[in-house]
C-alpha positions in Angstrom: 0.0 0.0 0.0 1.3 3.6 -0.8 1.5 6.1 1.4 -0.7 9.4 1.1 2.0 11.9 1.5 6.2 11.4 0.6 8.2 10.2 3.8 9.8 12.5 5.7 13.2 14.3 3.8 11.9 13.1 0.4 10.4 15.6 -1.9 7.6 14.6 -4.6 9.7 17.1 -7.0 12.8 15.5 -6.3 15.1 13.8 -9.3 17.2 11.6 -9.4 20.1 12.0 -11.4 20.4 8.6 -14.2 23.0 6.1 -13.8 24.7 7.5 -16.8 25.4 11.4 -15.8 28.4 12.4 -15.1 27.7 14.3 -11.6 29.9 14.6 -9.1 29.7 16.0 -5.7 30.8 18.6 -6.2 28.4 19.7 -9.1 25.1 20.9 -8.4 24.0 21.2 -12.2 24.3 25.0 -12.3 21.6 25.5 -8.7 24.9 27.4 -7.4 24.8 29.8 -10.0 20.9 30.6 -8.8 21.5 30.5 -5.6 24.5 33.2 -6.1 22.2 35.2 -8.3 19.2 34.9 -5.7 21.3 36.0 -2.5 23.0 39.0 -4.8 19.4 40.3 -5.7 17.8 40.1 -2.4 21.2 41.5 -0.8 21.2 44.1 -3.6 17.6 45.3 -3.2 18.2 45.6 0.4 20.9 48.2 1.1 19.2 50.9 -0.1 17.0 51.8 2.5 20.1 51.5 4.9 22.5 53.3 2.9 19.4 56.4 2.6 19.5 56.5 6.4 23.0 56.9 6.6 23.1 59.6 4.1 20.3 61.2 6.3 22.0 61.5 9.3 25.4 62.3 7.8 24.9 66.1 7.9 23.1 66.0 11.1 26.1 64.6 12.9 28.9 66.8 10.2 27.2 69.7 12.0 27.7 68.0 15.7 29.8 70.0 18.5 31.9 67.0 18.5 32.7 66.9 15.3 34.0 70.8 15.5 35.9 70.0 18.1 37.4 67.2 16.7 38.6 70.3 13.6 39.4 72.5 16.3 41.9 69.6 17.7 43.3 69.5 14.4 41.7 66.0 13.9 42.6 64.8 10.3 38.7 64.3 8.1 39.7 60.1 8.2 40.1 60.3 11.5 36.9 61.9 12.2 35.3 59.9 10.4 36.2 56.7 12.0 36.1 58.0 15.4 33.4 60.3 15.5 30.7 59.1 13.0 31.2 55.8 12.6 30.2 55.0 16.0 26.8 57.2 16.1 26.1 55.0 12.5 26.9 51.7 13.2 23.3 51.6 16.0 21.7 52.7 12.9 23.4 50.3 10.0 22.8 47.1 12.9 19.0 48.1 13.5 18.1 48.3 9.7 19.8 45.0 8.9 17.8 43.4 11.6 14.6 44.8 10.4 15.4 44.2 6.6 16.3 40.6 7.1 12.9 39.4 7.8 12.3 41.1 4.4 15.2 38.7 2.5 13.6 35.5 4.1 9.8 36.2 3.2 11.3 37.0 -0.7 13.3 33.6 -0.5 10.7 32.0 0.9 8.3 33.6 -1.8 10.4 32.9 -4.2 11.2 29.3 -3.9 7.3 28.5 -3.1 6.8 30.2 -6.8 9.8 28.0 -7.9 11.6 31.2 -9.0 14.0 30.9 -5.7 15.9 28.1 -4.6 15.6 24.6 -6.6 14.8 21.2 -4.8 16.8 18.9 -4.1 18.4 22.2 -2.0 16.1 22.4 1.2 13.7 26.1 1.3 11.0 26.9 3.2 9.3 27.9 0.0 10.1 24.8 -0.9 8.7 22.7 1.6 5.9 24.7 1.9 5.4 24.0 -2.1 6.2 20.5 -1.3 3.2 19.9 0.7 0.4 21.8 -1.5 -1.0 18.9 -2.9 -1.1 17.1 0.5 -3.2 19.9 2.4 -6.0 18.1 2.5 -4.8 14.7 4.0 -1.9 16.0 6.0 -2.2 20.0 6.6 1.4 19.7 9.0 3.8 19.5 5.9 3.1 23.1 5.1 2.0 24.4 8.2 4.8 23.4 10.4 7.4 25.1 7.5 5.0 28.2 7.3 5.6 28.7 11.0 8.8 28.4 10.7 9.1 31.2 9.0 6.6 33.6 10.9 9.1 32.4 13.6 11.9 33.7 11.9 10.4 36.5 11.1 9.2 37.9 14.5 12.2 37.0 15.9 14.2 39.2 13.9 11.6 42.0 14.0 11.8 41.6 17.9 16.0 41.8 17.3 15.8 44.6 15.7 13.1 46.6 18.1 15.8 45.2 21.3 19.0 47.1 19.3 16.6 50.2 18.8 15.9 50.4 22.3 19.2 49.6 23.0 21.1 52.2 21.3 18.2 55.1 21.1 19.3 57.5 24.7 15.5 58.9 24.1 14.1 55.8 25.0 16.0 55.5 27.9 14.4 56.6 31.4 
């Protein structure tokens, strides 16, 4: 008798290479180069934001009393840079990456459930959540349990990111 849904770690998409292919470990028949191209897309449409809110609060801290001080001290422009506002960005670099990574994993995830993103055999939440469509109506855990996952993932990043704000914002501070 067959089973209703695949065993567990065995996808319904899955192929096996034939006897006759030339495959070696090593070679993943070109899923590297979409892989690369994925993670250089998502990372790629990502910084922006980040790099906007550095630009932002460039001038504000060019014009800080610190900063005039530092000229005053004869501090050299590298030096001020690295010393003075490179410390007051980094909080604000660290808190957009945490809050823009829950971004990258709900497009991969997207993605691979579409089948544009990552390609089975390789292991995606997308994936497994695409993996267990067909199954929802005799066993509804094989996407839901992947699904969570990634809400998981997601809040805990969001809640990260809302930890470092706190952390590093002085207004919040009582």
């Amino acid at each position: 008798m067959e089973k209703p849904w695949p065993s567990a770690g065995v996808s319904s998409r899955r192929k096996r290479p034939s006897s006759g292919s030339r495959r070696t470990c090593g070679d993943s028949g070109g899923r590297d180069e979409t892989r690369a191209g994925l993670i250089l897309i998502i990372g790629g449409t990502a910084w922006p934001p980040a790099a906007q809110l550095v630009r932002v609060g460039f001038p504000a801290l060019r014009s800080g009393e610190f900063v005039q001080a530092a000229r005053a001290s004869g501090a050299p422009d590298l030096r001020i840079i690295v010393r003075h506002l490179l410390p007051n960005v980094v909080p604000v670099i660290a808190i957009s990456a945490t809050l823009r990574i829950d971004l990258a994993i709900l497009t991969e995830a997207g993605l691979s459930f579409l089948g544009l993103g990552v390609q089975p055999p390789r292991p995606s939440w997308g994936n497994i959540i695409a993996d267990g469509r067909e199954y929802l109506s005799i066993a509804w855990w094989v996407s839901l349990f992947p699904g969570l996952c990634v809400f998981q993932a997601v809040i805990a990043f969001n809640l990260v990111g809302d930890g470092l704000r706190d952390a590093f914002d002085p207004r919040l501070q009582f």
